[in-house]
C-alpha positions, 0 to 999 in steps of 0.5 A: 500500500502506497505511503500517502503522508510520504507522497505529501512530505516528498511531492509538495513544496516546502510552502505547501507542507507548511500550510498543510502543518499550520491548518493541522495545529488549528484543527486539532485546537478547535476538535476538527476533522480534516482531509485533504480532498479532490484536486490535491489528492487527485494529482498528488496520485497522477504525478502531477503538480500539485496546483492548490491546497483543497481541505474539506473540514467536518464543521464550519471552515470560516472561523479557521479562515480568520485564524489563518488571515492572522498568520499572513494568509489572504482570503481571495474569495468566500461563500457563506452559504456554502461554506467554501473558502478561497485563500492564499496560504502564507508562502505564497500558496493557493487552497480553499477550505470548505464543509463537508456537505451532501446535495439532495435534489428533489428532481433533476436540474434544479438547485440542490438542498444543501445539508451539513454532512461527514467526508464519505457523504461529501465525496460521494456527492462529487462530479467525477470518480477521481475528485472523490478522493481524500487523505485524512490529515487527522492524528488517529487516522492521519495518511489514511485514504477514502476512495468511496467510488473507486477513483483510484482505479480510474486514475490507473485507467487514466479515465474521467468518470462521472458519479452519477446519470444526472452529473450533466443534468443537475450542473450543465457546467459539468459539461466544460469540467469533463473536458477541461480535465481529460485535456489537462491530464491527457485521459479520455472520458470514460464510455458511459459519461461519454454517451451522458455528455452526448445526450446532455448536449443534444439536449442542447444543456450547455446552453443553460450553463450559467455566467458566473459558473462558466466564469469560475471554469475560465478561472481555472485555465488561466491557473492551467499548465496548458490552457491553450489545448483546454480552448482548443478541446472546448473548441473542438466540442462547439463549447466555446460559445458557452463562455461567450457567443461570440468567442464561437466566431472569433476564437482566442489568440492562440500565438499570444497564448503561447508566448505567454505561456512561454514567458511564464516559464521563464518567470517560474525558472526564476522563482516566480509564481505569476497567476496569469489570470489576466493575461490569460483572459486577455489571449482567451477574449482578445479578439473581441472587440473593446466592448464586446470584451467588457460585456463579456467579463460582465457575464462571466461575474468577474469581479470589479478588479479583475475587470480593471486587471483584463481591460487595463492590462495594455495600458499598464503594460505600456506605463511599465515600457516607459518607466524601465527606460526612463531616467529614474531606472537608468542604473542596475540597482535602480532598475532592480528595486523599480521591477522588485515591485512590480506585478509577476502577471504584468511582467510576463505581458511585457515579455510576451506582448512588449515591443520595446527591447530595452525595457525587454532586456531590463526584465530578463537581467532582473529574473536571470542576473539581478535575482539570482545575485539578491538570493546568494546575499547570505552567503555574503553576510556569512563572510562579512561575520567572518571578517569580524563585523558585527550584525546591526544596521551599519552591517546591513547597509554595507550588504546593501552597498555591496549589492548594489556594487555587483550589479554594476558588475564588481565582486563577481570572483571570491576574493574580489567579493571579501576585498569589497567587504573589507572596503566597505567596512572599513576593515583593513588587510591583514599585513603580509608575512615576510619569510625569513632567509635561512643563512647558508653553514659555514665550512672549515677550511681543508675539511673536506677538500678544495671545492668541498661543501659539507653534506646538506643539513650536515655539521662541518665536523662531520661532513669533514670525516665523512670526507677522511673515510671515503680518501682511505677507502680509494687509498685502499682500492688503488692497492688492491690490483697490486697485491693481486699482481703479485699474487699473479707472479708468485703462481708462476714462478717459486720462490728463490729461483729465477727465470732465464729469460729474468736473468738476461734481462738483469745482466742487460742492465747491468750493461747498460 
C-alpha cells in the first residue's frame, strides 16, 4: 500500500507542507476533522503538480479562515452559504477550505438542498470518480485514504468518470469540467459519461450553463499548465460559445497564448509564481472587440478588479515600457528595486506582448542576473561575520552597498567579493608575512677538500670525516690490483729461483 503522508512530505513544496502543518495545529485546537480532498489528492496520485491546497473540514471552515488571515494568509474569495473558502496560504500558496456537505435534489436540474454532512457523504456527492478522493490529515487516522467510488482505479485507467446519470443534468457546467480535465491530464472520458455528455448536449444543456459558473471554469485555465489545448478541446466540442457567443466566431489568440505561456516559464525558472489570470483572459477574449470584451467579463461575474486587471492590462503594460527606460531606472540597482515591485502577471505581458527591447532586456537581467545575485546575499553576510563585523544596521547597509556594487558588475570572483567587504567596512588587510632567509653553514677550511661543501643539513665536523673515510677507502682500492699482481707472479714462478729469460734481462742492465 502506497505511503500517502510520504507522497505529501516528498511531492509538495516546502510552502505547501507548511500550510498543510499550520491548518493541522488549528484543527486539532478547535476538535476538527480534516482531509485533504479532490484536486490535491487527485494529482498528488497522477504525478502531477500539485496546483492548490483543497481541505474539506467536518464543521464550519470560516472561523479557521480568520485564524489563518492572522498568520499572513489572504482570503481571495468566500461563500457563506456554502461554506467554501478561497485563500492564499502564507508562502505564497493557493487552497480553499470548505464543509463537508451532501446535495439532495428533489428532481433533476434544479438547485440542490444543501445539508451539513461527514467526508464519505461529501465525496460521494462529487462530479467525477477521481475528485472523490481524500487523505485524512487527522492524528488517529492521519495518511489514511477514502476512495468511496473507486477513483483510484480510474486514475490507473487514466479515465474521467462521472458519479452519477444526472452529473450533466443537475450542473450543465459539468459539461466544460469533463473536458477541461481529460485535456489537462491527457485521459479520455470514460464510455458511459461519454454517451451522458452526448445526450446532455443534444439536449442542447450547455446552453443553460450559467455566467458566473462558466466564469469560475475560465478561472481555472488561466491557473492551467496548458490552457491553450483546454480552448482548443472546448473548441473542438462547439463549447466555446458557452463562455461567450461570440468567442464561437472569433476564437482566442492562440500565438499570444503561447508566448505567454512561454514567458511564464521563464518567470517560474526564476522563482516566480505569476497567476496569469489576466493575461490569460486577455489571449482567451482578445479578439473581441473593446466592448464586446467588457460585456463579456460582465457575464462571466468577474469581479470589479479583475475587470480593471483584463481591460487595463495594455495600458499598464505600456506605463511599465516607459518607466524601465526612463531616467529614474537608468542604473542596475535602480532598475532592480523599480521591477522588485512590480506585478509577476504584468511582467510576463511585457515579455510576451512588449515591443520595446530595452525595457525587454531590463526584465530578463532582473529574473536571470539581478535575482539570482539578491538570493546568494547570505552567503555574503556569512563572510562579512567572518571578517569580524558585527550584525546591526551599519552591517546591513554595507550588504546593501555591496549589492548594489555587483550589479554594476564588481565582486563577481571570491576574493574580489571579501576585498569589497573589507572596503566597505572599513576593515583593513591583514599585513603580509615576510619569510625569513635561512643563512647558508659555514665550512672549515681543508675539511673536506678544495671545492668541498659539507653534506646538506650536515655539521662541518662531520661532513669533514665523512670526507677522511671515503680518501682511505680509494687509498685502499688503488692497492688492491697490486697485491693481486703479485699474487699473479708468485703462481708462476717459486720462490728463490729465477727465470732465464729474468736473468738476461738483469745482466742487460747491468750493461747498460
Amino acid at each position: 500500500m502506497p505511503d500517502y503522508m510520504y507522497m505529501l512530505e516528498s511531492r509538495l513544496s516546502a510552502e505547501q507542507r507548511a500550510a498543510i502543518v499550520r491548518l493541522q495545529e488549528l484543527c486539532v485546537d478547535t476538535s476538527t476533522n480534516i482531509y485533504l480532498t479532490g484536486g490535491a489528492v487527485r494529482d498528488l496520485i497522477a504525478g502531477s503538480f500539485v496546483r492548490d491546497l483543497d481541505f474539506t473540514v467536518e464543521g464550519n471552515p470560516l472561523r479557521l479562515a480568520r485564524e489563518l488571515e492572522k498568520g499572513g494568509a489572504k482570503v481571495v474569495y468566500e461563500d457563506e452559504r456554502l461554506r467554501y473558502v478561497e485563500l492564499i496560504f502564507s508562502g505564497n500558496v493557493d487552497g480553499s477550505i470548505s464543509a463537508a456537505r451532501e446535495e439532495v435534489y428533489e428532481r433533476p436540474g434544479p438547485k440542490p438542498e444543501i445539508r451539513w454532512s461527514t467526508i464519505m457523504e461529501d465525496l460521494r456527492r462529487r462530479d467525477f470518480s477521481i475528485n472523490a478522493i481524500a487523505i485524512s490529515l487527522n492524528p488517529a487516522s492521519r495518511g489514511l485514504l477514502l476512495d468511496p467510488t473507486n477513483g483510484l482505479s480510474d486514475l490507473e485507467k487514466g479515465e474521467v468518470r462521472a458519479l452519477s446519470i444526472h452529473t450533466f443534468t443537475n450542473q450543465p457546467v459539468r459539461m466544460l469540467r469533463v473536458i477541461r480535465y481529460a485535456a489537462r491530464m491527457g485521459y479520455k472520458v470514460e464510455s458511459r459519461t461519454e454517451e451522458w455528455f452526448a445526450l446532455a448536449f443534444e439536449r442542447k444543456l450547455q446552453e443553460s450553463i450559467e455566467g458566473g459558473d462558466a466564469g469560475t471554469e475560465l478561472r481555472q485555465v488561466t491557473r492551467e499548465d496548458k490552457p491553450g489545448a483546454i480552448l482548443k478541446a472546448w473548441d473542438s466540442r462547439s463549447l466555446l460559445g458557452t463562455i461567450y457567443p461570440q468567442l464561437a466566431k472569433r476564437h482566442p489568440d492562440y500565438e499570444a497564448l503561447t508566448r505567454i505561456l512561454r514567458a511564464r516559464d521563464e518567470l517560474m525558472g526564476a522563482g516566480l509564481r505569476p497567476r496569469l489570470l489576466a493575461p490569460v483572459t486577455l489571449a482567451a477574449l482578445g479578439r473581441l472587440k473593446a466592448s464586446e470584451l467588457a460585456a463579456a467579463l460582465r457575464h462571466l461575474e468577474y469581479g470589479a478588479k479583475e475587470v480593471d486587471a483584463v481591460v487595463h492590462l495594455e495600458d499598464e503594460e505600456k506605463k511599465l515600457e516607459k518607466a524601465l527606460t526612463g531616467r529614474k531606472t537608468a542604473t542596475p540597482g535602480e532598475a532592480f528595486t523599480f521591477l522588485l515591485n512590480a506585478s509577476p502577471d504584468l511582467l510576463v505581458f511585457l515579455m510576451a506582448e512588449g515591443s520595446n527591447a530595452k525595457a525587454v532586456s531590463k526584465v530578463k537581467n532582473y529574473l536571470n542576473k539581478w535575482r539570482p545575485l539578491r538570493q546568494a546575499l547570505p552567503s555574503a553576510e556569512v563572510e562579512l561575520e567572518a571578517l569580524g563585523f558585527p550584525r546591526g544596521p551599519k552591517f546591513d547597509k554595507v550588504i546593501e552597498d555591496f549589492f548594489q556594487l555587483q550589479l554594476a558588475g564588481k565582486g563577481k570572483t571570491p576574493e574580489d567579493r571579501v576585498k569589497l567587504l573589507r572596503k566597505l567596512a572599513g576593515i583593513r588587510e591583514p599585513p603580509k608575512v615576510k619569510e625569513e632567509k635561512k643563512k647558508p653553514e659555514k665550512v672549515k677550511k681543508g675539511a673536506a677538500g678544495k671545492g668541498a661543501k659539507p653534506g646538506e643539513g650536515e655539521p662541518a665536523e662531520a661532513a669533514a670525516g665523512k670526507s677522511s673515510q671515503d680518501l682511505k677507502q680509494r687509498l685502499e682500492e688503488s692497492r688492491a690490483p697490486a697485491a693481486g699482481a703479485e699474487k699473479k707472479v708468485s703462481a708462476h714462478d717459486k720462490p728463490g729461483k729465477t727465470s732465464a729469460p729474468a736473468k738476461k734481462a738483469v745482466a742487460r742492465g747491468k750493461q747498460r
